[in-house]
C-alpha positions in Angstrom: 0.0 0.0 0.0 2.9 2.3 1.0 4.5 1.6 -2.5 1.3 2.5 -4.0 0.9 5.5 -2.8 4.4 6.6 -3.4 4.1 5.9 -7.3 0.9 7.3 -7.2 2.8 10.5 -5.7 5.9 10.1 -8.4 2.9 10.1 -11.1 1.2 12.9 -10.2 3.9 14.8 -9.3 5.5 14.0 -13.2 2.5 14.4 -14.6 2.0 18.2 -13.2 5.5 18.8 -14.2 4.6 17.6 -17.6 1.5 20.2 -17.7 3.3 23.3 -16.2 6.9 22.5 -17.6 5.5 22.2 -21.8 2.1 22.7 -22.4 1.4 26.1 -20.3 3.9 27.4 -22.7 3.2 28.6 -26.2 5.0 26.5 -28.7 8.1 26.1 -26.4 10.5 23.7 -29.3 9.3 26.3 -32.1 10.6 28.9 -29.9 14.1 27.3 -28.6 15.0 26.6 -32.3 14.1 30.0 -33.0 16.5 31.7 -30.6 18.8 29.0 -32.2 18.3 30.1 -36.0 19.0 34.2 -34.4 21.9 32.9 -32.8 23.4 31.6 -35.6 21.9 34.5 -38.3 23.6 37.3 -35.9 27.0 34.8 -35.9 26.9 35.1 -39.3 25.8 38.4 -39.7 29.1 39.3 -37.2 31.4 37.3 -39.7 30.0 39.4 -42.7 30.5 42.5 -41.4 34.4 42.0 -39.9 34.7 40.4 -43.6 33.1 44.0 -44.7 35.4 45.9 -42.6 38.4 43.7 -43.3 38.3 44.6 -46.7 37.0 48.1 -46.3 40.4 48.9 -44.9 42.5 47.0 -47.5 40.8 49.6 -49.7 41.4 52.6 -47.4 45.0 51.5 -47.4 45.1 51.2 -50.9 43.8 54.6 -51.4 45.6 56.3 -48.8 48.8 54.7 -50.7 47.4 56.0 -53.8 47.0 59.1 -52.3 50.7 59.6 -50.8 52.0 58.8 -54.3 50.4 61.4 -55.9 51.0 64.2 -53.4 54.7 63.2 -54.2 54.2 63.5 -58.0 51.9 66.7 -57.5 55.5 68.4 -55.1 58.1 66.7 -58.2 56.0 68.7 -61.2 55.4 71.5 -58.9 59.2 71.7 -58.3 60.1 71.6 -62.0 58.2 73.9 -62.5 59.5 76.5 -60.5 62.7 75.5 -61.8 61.4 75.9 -65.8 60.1 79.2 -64.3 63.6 80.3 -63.1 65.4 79.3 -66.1 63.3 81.3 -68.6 63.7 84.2 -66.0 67.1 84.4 -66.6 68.3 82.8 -69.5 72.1 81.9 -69.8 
């Protein structure tokens, strides 16, 4: 009788965890594998934009290379240019 009543207890008692634990809940799987599926879009999402930035700097580099190069060209012509200015100044 004791036994009995101590499965009868151990039923009950799983049974009202069953009730309270999944079905008071609004589609509980649908919305763990949601969280899931947002996890893994905002990982991704993450990874795309470091690749996005990654590469937005190679091209800032790139330009800023650019860039130096021509401010060198820009001071060479600019300097023979003075100097074809002083020549035809005073001829020899």
């Amino acid at each position: 009788m004791e036994r009995e009543t101590r499965c009868l207890f151990q039923d009950a008692h799983n049974a009202g965890f069953y009730i309270n634990g999944y079905t008071t809940k609004v589609n509980i799987l649908g919305d763990k594998l949601l969280q899931g599926l947002r996890r893994v879009a905002e990982k991704q999402r993450d990874q795309m934009d470091a690749a996005a930035l990654a590469e937005s700097s190679k091209k800032i580099a790139r330009a800023q290379r650019a860039l130096q190069m021509l401010r060198k060209m820009v001071h060479l012509i600019a300097g023979l240019q003075v100097k074809s200015g002083a020549v035809m100044a005073s001829p020899m």
